[in-house]
FISE-159566 format. One record per atom (N, C-alpha, C): atom name; z, x, y. Coordinates in Angstrom, 1 decimal. Example, Ala and Ser with C-alpha at 12.3 -4.5 7.8 and 13.67 -1.06 7.14 Angstrom:
('N'; (7.8; 13.2; -5.7));
('CA'; (7.8; 12.3; -4.5));
('C'; (7.8; 13.2; -3.3));
('N'; (7.1; 12.8; -2.2));
('CA'; (7.1; 13.7; -1.1));
('C'; (7.9; 12.9; 0.0));
% end
This chain:
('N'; (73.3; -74.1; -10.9));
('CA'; (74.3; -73.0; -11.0));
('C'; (73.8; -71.9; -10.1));
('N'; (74.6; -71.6; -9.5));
('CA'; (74.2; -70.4; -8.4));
('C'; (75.6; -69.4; -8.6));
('N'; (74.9; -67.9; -8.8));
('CA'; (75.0; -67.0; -9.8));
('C'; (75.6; -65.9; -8.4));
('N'; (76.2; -65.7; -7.8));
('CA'; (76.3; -64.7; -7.0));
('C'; (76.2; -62.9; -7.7));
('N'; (75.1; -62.5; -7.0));
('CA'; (74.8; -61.0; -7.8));
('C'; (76.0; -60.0; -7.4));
('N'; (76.5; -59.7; -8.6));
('CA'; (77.3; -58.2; -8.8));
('C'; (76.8; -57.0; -7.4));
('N'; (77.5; -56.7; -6.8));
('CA'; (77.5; -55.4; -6.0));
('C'; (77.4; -54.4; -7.0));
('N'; (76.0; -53.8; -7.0));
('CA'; (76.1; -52.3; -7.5));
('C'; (76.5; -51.3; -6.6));
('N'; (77.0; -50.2; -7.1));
('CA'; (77.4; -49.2; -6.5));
('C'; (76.9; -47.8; -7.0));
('N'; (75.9; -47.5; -5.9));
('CA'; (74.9; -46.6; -6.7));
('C'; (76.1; -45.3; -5.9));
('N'; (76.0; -44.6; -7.2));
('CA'; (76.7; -42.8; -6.8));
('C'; (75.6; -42.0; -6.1));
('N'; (76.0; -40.5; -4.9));
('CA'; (74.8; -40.0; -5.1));
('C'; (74.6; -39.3; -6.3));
('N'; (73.3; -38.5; -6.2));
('CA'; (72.6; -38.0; -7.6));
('C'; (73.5; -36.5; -7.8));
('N'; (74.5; -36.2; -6.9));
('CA'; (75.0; -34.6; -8.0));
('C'; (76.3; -35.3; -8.3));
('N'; (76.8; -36.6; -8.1));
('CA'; (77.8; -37.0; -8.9));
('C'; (77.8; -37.6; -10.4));
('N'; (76.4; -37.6; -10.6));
('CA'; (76.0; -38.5; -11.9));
('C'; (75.8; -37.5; -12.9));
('N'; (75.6; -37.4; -13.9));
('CA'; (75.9; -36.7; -15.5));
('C'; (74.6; -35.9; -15.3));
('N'; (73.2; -37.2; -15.3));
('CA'; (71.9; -36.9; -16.3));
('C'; (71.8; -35.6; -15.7));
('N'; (71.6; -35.5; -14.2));
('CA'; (70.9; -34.6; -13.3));
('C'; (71.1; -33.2; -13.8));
('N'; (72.8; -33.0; -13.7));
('CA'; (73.7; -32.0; -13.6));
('C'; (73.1; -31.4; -15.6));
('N'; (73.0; -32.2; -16.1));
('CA'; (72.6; -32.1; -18.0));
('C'; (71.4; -31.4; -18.3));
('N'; (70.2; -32.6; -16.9));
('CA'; (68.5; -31.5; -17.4));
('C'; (68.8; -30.0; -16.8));
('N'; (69.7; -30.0; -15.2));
('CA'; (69.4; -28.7; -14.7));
('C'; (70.5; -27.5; -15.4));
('N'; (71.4; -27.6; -16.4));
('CA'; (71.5; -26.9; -16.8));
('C'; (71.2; -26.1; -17.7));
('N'; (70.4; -27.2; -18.8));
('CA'; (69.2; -26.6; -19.7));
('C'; (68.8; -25.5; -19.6));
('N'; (67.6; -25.9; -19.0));
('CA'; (66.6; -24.4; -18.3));
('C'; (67.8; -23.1; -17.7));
('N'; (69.1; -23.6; -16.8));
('CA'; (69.4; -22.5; -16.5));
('C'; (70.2; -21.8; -16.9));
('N'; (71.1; -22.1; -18.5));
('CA'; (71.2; -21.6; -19.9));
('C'; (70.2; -20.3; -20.1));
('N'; (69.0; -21.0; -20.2));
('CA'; (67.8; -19.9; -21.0));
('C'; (67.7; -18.9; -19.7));
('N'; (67.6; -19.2; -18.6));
('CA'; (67.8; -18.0; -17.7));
('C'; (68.7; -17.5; -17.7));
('N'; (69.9; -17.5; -18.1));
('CA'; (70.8; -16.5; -18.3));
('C'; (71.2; -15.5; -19.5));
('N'; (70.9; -16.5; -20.5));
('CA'; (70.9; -15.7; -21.8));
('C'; (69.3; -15.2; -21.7));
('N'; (68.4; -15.2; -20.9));
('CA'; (67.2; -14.1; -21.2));
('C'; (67.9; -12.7; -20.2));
('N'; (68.4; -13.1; -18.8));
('CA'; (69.0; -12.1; -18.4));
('C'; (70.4; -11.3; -19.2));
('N'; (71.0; -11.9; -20.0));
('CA'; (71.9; -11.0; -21.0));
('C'; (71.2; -10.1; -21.8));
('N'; (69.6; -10.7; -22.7));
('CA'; (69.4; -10.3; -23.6));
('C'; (68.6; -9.2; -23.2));
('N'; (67.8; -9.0; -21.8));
('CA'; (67.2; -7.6; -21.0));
('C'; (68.4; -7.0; -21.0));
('N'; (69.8; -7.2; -20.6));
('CA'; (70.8; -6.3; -20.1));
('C'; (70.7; -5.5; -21.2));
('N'; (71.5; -6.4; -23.1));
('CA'; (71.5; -5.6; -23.5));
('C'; (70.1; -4.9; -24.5));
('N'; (69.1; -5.3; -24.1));
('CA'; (68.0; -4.8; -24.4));
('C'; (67.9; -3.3; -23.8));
('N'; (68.5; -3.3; -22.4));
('CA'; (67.9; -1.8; -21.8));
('C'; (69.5; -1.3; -22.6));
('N'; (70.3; -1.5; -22.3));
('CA'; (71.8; -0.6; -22.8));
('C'; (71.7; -0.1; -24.2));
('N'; (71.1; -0.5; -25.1));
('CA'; (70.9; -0.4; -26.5));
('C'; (69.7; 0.0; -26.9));
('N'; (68.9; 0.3; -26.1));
('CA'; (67.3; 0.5; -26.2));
('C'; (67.3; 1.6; -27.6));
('N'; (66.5; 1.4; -28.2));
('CA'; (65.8; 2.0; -29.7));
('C'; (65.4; 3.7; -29.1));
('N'; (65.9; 4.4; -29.6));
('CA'; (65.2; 5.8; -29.2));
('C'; (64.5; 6.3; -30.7));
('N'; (63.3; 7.3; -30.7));
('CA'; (62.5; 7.5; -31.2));
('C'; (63.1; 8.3; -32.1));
('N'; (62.5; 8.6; -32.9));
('CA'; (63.0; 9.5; -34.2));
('C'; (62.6; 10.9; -33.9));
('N'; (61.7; 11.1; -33.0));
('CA'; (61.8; 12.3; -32.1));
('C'; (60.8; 12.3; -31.3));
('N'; (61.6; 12.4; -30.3));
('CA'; (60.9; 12.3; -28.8));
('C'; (59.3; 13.2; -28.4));
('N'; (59.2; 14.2; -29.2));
('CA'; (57.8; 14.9; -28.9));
('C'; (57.0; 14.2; -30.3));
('N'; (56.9; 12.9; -30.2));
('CA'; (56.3; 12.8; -31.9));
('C'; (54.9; 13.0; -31.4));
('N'; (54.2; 13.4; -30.6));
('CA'; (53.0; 13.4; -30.0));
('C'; (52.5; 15.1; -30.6));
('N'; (53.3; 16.1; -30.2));
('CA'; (53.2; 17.0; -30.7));
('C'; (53.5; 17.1; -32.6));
('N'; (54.6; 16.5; -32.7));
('CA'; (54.7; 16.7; -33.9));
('C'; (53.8; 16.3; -34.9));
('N'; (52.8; 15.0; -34.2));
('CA'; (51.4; 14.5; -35.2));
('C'; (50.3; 15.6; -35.0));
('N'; (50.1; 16.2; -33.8));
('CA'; (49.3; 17.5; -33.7));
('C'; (50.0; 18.5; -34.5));
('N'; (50.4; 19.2; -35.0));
('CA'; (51.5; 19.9; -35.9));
('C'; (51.6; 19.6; -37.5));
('N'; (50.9; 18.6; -37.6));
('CA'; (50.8; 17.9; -39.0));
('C'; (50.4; 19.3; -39.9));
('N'; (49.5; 19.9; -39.5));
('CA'; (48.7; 21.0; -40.2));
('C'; (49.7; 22.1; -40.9));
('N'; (50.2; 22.6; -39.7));
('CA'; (51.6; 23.6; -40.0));
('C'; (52.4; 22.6; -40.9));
('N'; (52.7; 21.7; -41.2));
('CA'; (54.3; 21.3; -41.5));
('C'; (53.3; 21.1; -43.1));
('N'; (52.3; 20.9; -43.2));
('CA'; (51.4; 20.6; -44.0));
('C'; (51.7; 22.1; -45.0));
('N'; (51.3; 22.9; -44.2));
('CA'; (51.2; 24.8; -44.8));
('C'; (52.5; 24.7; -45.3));
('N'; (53.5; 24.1; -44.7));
('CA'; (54.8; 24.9; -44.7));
('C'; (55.0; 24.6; -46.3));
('N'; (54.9; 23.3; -46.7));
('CA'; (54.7; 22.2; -48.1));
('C'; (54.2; 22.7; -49.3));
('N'; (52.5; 23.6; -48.6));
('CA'; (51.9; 23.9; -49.9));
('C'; (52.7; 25.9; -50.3));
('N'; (52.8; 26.2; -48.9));
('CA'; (53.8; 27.5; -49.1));
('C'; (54.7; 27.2; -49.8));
('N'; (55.9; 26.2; -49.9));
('CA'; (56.6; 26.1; -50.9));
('C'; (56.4; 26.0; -51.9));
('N'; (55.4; 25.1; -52.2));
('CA'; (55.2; 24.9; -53.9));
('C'; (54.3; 26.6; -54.7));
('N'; (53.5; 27.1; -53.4));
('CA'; (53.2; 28.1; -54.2));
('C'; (54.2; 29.4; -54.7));
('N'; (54.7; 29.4; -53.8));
('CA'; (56.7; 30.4; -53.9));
('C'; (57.1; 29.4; -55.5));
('N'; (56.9; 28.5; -56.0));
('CA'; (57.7; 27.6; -56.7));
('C'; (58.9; 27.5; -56.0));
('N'; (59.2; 27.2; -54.5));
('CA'; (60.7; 27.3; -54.6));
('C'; (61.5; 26.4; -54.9));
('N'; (62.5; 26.2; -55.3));
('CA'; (63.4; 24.8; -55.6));
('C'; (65.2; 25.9; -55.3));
('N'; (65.7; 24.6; -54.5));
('CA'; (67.2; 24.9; -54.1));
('C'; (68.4; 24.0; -54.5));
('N'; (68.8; 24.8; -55.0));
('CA'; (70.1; 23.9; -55.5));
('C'; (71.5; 23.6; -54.5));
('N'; (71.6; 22.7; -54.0));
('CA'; (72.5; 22.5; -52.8));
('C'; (73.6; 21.7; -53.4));
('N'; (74.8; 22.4; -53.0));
('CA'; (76.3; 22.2; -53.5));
('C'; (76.8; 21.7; -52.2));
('N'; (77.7; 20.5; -52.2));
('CA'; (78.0; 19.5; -50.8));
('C'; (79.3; 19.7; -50.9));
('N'; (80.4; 20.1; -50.4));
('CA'; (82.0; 19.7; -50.5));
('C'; (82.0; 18.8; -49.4));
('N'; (82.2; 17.1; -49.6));
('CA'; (82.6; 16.8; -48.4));
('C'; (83.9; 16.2; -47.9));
('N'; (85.2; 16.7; -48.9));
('CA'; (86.1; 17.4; -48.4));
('C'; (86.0; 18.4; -47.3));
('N'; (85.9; 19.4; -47.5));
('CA'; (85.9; 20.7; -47.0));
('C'; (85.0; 20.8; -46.5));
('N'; (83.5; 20.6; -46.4));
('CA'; (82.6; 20.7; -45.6));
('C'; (81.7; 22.2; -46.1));
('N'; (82.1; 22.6; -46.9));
('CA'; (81.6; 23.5; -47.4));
('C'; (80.2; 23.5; -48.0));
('N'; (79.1; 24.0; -47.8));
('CA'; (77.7; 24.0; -48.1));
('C'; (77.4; 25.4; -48.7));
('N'; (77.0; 25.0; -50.2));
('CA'; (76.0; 26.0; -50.9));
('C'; (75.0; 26.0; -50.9));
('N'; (73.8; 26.8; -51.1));
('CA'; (72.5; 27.3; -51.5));
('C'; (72.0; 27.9; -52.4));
('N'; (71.9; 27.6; -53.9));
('CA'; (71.2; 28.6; -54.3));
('C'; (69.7; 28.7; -54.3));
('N'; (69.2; 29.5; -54.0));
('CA'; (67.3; 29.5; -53.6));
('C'; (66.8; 30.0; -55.3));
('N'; (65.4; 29.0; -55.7));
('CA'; (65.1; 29.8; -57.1));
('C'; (63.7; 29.7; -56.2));
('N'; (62.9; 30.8; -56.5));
('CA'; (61.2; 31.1; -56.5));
('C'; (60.7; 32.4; -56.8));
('N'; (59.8; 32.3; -57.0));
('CA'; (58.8; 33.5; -56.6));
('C'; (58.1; 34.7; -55.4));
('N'; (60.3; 34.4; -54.7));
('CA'; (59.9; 35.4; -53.6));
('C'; (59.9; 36.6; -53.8));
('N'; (58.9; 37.7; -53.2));
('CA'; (59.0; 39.3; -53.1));
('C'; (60.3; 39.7; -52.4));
('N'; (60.7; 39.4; -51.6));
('CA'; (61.5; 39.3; -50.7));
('C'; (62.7; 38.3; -50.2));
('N'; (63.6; 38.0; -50.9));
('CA'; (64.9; 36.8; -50.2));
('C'; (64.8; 36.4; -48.9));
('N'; (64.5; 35.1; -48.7));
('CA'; (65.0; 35.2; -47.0));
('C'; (66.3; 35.6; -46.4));
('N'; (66.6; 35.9; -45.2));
('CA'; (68.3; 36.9; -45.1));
('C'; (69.0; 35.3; -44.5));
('N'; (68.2; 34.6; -44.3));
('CA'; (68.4; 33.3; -43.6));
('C'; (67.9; 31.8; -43.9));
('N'; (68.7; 31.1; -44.2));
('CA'; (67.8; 29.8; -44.3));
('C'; (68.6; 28.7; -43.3));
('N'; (67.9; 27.8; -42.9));
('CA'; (67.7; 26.3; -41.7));
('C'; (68.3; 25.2; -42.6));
('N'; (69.2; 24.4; -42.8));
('CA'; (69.2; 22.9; -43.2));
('C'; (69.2; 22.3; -41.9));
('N'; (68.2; 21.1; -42.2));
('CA'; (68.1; 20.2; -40.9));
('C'; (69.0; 19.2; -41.5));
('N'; (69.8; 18.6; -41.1));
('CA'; (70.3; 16.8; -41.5));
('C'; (69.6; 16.0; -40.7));
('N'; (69.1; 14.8; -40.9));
('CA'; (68.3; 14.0; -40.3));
('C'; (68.5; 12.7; -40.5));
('N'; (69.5; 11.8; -39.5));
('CA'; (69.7; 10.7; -40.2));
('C'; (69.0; 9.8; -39.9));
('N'; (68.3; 8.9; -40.7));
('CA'; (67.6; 8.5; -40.8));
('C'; (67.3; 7.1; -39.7));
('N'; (68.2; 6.7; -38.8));
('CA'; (68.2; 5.8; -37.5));
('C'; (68.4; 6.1; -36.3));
('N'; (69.2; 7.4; -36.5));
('CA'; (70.0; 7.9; -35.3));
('C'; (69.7; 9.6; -35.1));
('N'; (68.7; 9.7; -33.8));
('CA'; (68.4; 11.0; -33.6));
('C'; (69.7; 11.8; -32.9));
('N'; (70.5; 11.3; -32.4));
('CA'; (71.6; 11.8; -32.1));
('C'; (72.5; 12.3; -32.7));
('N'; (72.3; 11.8; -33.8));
('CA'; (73.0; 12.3; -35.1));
('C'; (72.3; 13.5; -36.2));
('N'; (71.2; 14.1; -35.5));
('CA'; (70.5; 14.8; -36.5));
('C'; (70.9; 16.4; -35.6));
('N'; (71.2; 17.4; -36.3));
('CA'; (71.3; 18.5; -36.6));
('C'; (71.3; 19.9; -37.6));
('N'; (71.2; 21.0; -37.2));
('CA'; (71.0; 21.8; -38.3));
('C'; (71.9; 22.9; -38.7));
('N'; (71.6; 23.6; -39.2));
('CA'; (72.9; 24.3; -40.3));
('C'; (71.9; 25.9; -40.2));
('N'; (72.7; 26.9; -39.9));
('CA'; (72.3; 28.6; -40.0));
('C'; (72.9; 28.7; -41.5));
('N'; (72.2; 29.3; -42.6));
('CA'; (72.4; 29.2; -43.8));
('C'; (72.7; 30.7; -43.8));
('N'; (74.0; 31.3; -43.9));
('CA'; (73.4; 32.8; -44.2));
('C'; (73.6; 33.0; -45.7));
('N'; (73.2; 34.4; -46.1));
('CA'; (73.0; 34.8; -47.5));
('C'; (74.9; 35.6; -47.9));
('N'; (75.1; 35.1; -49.0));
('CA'; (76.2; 35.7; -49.3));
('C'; (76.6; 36.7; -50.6));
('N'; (77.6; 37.4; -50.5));
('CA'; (77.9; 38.6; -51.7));
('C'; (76.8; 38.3; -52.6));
('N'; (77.0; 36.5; -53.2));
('CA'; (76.4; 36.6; -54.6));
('C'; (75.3; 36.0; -54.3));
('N'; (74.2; 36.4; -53.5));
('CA'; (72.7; 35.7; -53.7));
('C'; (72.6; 34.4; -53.3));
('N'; (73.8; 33.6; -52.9));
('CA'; (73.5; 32.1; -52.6));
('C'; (73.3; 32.3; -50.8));
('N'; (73.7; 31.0; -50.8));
('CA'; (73.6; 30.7; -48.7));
('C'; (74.7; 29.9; -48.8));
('N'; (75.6; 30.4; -47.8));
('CA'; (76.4; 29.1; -47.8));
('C'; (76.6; 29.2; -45.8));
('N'; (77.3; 27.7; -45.7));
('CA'; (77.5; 27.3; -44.3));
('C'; (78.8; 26.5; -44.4));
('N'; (78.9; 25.6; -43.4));
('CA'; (80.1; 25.0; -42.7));
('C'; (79.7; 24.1; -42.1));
('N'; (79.9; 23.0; -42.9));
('CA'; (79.5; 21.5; -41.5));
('C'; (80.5; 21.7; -40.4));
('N'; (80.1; 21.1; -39.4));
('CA'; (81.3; 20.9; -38.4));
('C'; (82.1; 20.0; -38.4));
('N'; (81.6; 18.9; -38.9));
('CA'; (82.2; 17.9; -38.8));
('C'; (81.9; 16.7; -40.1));
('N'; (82.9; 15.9; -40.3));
('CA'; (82.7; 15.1; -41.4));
('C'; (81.3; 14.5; -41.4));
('N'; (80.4; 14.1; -42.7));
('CA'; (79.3; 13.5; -42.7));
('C'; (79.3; 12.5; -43.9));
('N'; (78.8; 11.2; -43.6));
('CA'; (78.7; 10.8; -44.7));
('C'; (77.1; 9.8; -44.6));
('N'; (77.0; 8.7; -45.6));
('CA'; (76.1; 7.9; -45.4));
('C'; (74.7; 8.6; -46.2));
('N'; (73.2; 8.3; -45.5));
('CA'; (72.3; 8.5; -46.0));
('C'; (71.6; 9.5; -44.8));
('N'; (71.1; 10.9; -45.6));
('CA'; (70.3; 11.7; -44.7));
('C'; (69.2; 12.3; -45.5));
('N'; (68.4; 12.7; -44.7));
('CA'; (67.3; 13.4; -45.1));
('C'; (67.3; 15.3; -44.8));
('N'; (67.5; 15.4; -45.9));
('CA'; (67.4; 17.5; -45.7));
('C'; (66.3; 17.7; -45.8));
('N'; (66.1; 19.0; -45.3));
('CA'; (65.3; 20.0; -44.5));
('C'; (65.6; 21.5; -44.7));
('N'; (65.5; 22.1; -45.6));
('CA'; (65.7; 23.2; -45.7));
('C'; (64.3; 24.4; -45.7));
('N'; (64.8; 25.2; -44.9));
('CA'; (63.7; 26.3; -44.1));
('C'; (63.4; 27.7; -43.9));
('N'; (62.8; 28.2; -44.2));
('CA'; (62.5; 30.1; -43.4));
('C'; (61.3; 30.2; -42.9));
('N'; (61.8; 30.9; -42.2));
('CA'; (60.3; 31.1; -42.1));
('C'; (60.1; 33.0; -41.9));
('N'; (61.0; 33.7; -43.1));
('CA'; (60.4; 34.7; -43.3));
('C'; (60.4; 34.7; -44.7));
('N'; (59.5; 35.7; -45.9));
('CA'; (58.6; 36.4; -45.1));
('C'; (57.6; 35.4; -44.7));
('N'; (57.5; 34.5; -45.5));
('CA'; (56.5; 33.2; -45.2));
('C'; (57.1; 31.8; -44.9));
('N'; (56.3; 31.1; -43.8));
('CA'; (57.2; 29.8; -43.5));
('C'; (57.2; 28.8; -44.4));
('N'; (58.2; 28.8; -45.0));
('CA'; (57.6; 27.3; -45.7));
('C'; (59.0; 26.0; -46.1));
('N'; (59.0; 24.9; -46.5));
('CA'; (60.2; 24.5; -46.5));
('C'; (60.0; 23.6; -47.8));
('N'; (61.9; 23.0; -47.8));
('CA'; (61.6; 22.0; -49.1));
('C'; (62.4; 20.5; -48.3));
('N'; (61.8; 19.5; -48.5));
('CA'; (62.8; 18.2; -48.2));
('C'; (63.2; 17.5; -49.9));
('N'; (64.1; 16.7; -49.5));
('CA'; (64.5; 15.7; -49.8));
('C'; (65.7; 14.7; -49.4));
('N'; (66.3; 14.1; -49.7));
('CA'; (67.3; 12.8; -49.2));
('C'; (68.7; 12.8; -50.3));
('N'; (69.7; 12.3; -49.6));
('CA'; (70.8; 12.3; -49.9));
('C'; (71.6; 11.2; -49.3));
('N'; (72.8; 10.9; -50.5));
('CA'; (73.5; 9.8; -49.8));
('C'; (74.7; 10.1; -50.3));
('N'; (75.2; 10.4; -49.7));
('CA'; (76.8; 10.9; -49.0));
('C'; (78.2; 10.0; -49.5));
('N'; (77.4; 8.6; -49.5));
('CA'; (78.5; 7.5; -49.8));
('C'; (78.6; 6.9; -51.0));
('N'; (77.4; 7.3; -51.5));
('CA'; (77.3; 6.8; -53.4));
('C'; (78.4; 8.0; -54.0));
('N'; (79.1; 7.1; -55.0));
('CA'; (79.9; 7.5; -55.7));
('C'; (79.2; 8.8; -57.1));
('N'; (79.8; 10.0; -57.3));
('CA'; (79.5; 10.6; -58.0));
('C'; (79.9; 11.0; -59.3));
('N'; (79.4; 11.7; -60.4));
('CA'; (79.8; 11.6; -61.9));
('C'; (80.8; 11.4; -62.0));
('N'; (81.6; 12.4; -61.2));
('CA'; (82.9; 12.9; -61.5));
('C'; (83.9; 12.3; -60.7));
('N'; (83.4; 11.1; -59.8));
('CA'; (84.0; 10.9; -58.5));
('C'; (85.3; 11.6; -58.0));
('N'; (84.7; 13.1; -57.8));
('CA'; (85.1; 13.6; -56.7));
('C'; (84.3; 13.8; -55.0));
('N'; (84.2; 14.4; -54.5));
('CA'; (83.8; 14.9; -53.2));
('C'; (82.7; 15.4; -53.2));
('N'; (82.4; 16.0; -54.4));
('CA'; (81.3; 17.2; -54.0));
('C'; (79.5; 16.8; -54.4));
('N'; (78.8; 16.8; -54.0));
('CA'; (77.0; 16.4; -54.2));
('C'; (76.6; 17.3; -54.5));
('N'; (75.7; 17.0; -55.2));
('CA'; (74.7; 18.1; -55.5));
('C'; (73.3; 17.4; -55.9));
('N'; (72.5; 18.7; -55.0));
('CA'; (71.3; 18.0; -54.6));
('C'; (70.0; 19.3; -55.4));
('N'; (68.9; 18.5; -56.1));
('CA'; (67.8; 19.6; -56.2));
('C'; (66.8; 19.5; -55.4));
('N'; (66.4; 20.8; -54.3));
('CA'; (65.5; 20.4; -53.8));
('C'; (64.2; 20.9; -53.9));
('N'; (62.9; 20.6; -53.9));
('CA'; (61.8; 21.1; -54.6));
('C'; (60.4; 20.4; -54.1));
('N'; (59.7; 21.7; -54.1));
('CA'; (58.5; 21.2; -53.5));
('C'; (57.5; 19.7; -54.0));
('N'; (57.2; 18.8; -53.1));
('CA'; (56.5; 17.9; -53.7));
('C'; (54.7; 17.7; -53.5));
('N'; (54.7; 18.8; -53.2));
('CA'; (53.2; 19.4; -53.5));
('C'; (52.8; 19.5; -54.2));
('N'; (51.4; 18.9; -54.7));
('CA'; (50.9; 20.0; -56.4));
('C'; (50.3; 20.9; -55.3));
('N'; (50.2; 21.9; -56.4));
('CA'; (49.4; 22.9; -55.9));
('C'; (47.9; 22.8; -56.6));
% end
């Protein structure tokens, strides 16, 4: 029996599957690594504040400012409309003297672009009140401040989006030194 061999018909190599299959692999992962720098630099993480170098030197003062509160006993009672935007103050302590002015910092807690403060002035009836500018909601951290006659301040945290007793609009927050003395 005599078998005449089949003509193969070899293709070149960029017309055939395998080639085109291994080299796209690898150059998948170079592209999606090049996406993932792109949006790596477009979205980049910024700091919770950009001089934290100084602000860790500074520890001392922010330190004073802490144990000055608790020795004032101060504690503040902060009334939130966030309808209206309307911000109260009542200050309780052991000052000689009222401050004519108090600082709320808002600080949100991911986004330094989003952190700003509030001129608190003193009104008819012994409180502070202010005016957000603009709607706020979610989770922040307050910061309220004088620094006359003595600097000192009170924090604590708030969340804007938790539902309240009465579910209306309005927060109320106590703020108070968490120093012992």
């Amino acid at each position: 029996m005599n078998t005449k061999p089949t003509d193969i018909v070899v293709e070149p190599w960029y017309k055939q599957f395998w080639p085109w299959f291994i080299f796209l692999l690898p150059a998948s992962v170079v592209v999606a690594g090049v996406i993932t720098v792109i949006i790596a630099f477009r979205n980049a993480d910024s700091l919770v504040a950009d001089d934290y170098y100084k602000k860790g030197l500074g520890i001392n003062q922010t330190l004073a400012e802490d144990t000055a509160a608790s020795d004032l006993a101060a504690k503040a009672h902060i009334d939130i409309d966030a309808l209206t935007g309307e911000v109260r103050v009542k200050l309780l302590g052991e000052f000689s003297v009222p401050p004519t002015d108090l600082v709320l910092e808002w600080i949100h807690p991911t986004s330094q672009k989003q952190d700003f403060a509030m001129a608190m002035n003193i009104t008819p009836t012994a409180e502070y009140g202010g005016q957000l500018q603009s709607a706020v909601s979610g989770r922040w951290y307050l910061e309220l401040s004088s620094q006359q006659p003595v600097a000192w301040r009170l924090k604590s945290e708030i969340d804007l989006g938790a539902p309240t007793s009465d579910n209306s609009e309005r927060y109320q927050l106590l703020l108070s030194s968490g120093v012992e003395g």
